[in-house]
C-alpha positions as CSV (number, residue, x, y, z in Angstrom):
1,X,-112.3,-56.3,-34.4
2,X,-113.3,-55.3,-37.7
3,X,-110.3,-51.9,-38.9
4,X,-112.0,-52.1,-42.5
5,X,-114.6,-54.1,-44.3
6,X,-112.1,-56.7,-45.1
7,X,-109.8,-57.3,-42.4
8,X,-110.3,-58.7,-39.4
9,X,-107.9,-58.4,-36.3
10,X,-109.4,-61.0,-34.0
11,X,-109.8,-58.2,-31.3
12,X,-105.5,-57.8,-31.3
13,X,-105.3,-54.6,-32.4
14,X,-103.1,-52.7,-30.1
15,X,-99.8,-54.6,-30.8
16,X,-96.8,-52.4,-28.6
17,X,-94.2,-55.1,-29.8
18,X,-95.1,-54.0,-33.3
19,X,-95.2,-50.1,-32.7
20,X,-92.0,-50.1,-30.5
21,X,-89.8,-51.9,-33.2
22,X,-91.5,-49.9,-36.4
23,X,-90.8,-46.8,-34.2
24,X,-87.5,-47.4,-33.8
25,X,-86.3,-48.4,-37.4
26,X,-88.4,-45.2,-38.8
27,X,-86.7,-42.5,-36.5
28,X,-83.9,-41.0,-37.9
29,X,-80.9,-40.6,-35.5
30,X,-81.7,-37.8,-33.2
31,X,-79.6,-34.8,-32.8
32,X,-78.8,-32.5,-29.6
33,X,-81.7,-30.0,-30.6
34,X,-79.3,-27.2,-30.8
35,X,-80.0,-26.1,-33.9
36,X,-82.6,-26.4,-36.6
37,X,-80.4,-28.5,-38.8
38,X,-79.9,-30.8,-35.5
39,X,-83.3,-31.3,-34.1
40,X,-84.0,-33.7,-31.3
41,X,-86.3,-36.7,-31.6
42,X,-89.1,-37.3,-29.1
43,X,-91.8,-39.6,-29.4
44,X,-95.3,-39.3,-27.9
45,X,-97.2,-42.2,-26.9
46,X,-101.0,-41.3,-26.4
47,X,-102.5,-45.2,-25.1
48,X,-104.9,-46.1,-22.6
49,X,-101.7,-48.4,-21.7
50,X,-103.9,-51.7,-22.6
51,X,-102.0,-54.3,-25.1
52,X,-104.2,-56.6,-26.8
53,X,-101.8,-58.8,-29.1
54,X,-101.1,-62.3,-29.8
55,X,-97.7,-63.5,-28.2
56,X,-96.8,-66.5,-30.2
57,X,-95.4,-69.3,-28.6
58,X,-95.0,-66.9,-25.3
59,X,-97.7,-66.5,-22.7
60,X,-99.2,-63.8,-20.1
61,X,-100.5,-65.0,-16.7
62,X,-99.7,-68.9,-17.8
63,X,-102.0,-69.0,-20.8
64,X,-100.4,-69.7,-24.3
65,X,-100.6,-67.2,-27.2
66,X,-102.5,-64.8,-25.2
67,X,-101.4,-61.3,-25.2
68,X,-101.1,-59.6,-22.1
69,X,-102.9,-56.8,-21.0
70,X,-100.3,-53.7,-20.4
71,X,-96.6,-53.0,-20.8
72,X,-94.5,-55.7,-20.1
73,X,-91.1,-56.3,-19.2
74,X,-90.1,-56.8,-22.9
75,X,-91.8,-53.7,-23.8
76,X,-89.8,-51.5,-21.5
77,X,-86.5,-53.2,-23.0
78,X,-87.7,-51.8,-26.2
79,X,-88.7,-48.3,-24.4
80,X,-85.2,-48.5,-23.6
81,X,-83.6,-49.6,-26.8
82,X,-85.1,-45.9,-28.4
83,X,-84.2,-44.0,-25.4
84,X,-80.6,-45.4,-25.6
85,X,-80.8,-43.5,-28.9
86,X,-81.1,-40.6,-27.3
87,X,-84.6,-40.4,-28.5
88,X,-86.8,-39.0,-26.0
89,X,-90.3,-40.7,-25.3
90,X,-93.5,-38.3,-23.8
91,X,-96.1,-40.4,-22.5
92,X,-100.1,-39.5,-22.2
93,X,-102.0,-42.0,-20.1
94,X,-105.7,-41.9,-20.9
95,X,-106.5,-43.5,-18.0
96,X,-108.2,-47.1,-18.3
97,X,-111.1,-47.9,-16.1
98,X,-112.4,-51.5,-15.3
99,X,-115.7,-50.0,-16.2
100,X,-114.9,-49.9,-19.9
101,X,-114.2,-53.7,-20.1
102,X,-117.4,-54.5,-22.3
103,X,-118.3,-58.1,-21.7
104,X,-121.2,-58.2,-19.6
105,X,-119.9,-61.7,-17.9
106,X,-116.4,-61.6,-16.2
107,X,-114.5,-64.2,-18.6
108,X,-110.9,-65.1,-17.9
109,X,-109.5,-62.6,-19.8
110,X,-111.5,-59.7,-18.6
111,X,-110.5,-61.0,-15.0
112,X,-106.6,-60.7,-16.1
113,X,-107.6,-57.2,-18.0
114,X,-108.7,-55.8,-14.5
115,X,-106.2,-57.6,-12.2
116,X,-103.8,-55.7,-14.2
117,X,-104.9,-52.2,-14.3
118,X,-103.0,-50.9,-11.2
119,X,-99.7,-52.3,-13.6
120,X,-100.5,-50.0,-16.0
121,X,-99.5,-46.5,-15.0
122,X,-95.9,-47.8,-13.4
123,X,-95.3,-49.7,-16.8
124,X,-96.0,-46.3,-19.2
125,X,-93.9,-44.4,-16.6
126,X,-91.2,-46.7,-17.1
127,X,-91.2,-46.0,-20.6
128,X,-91.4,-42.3,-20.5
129,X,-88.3,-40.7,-20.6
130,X,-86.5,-38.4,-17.8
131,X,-85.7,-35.2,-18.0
132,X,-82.5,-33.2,-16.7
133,X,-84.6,-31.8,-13.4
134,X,-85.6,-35.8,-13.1
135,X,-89.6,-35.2,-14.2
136,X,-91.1,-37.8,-16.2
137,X,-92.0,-36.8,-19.9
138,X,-95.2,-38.2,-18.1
139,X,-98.8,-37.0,-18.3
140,X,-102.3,-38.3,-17.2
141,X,-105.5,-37.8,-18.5
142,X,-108.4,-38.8,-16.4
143,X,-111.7,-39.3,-17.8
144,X,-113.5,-36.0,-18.6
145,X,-110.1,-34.7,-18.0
146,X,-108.9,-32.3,-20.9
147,X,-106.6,-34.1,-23.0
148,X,-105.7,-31.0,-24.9
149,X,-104.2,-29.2,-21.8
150,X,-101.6,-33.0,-21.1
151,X,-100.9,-32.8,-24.6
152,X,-99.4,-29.0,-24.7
153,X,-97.8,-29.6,-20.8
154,X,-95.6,-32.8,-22.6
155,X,-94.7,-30.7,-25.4
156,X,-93.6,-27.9,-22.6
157,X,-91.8,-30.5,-21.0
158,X,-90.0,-32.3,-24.0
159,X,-88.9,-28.5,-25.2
160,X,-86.9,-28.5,-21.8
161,X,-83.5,-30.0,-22.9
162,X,-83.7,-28.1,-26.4
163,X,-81.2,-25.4,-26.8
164,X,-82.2,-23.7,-30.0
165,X,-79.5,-21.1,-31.2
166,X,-78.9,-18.4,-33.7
């Protein structure tokens, strides 16, 4: 995959290892979001849930240096490293259909891709954090579906816990 004229990805450009550790080093230490000067943290995560990255020297499904397909257990360590900062993660799953693989013959990794589509949606609710009446800072958009409408429901729903005050 070409992201500019000049550099090419090699079709690995949805990286969660990366995003979840730059996340976490560029948030500044949350507050209780009880004042202005205090403000909570909360992270959104808009994804179709599908990782495409290189895993050096690791392996997904028992081939080596291929990235797996959705969350994995490492990733939800990390989901749980910036929740255990008392930042709060909102999740929007744009749902990912095995329609949208491209390739018109079923290779390898488009047969891992679609075996692991029903991981997906337990994996991203893993990562999304719970609130205080024990909903998920969860949200799914199906296709067609208005993503608009999911986005301002998780924004409802992460302004639960904050307690703003004169």
């Amino acid at each position: 995959y070409w992201t500019s004229s000049s550099i090419y990805t090699g079709d690995k450009t949805t990286d969660f290892t990366t995003m979840f550790t730059s996340m976490n080093t560029t948030m500044p230490a949350p507050g209780t979001g009880t004042s202005p000067t205090d403000p909570q943290e909360v992270m959104i995560l808009v994804t179709d849930g599908m990782a495409d990255q290189t895993i050096s020297g690791g392996s997904c499904q028992g081939v080596s240096n291929r990235g797996c397909q959705q969350l994995t257990s490492a990733h939800i360590t990390q989901c749980g490293t910036i929740k255990n900062r008392n930042i709060r993660i909102a999740v929007l799953y744009t749902e990912y259909l095995a329609s949208s693989i491209q390739n018109s013959g079923l290779s390898f990794a488009d047969a891992i891709a679609i075996n692991n589509i029903p991981q997906i949606e337990p994996q991203l609710q893993a990562c999304a954090s719970t609130n205080p009446d024990g909903s998920k800072l969860y949200q799914k958009v199906a296709f067609g579906g208005d993503v608009t409408a999911a986005l301002n429901t998780l924004f409802a729903m992460s302004l639960k816990t904050a307690r703003l005050t004169q």
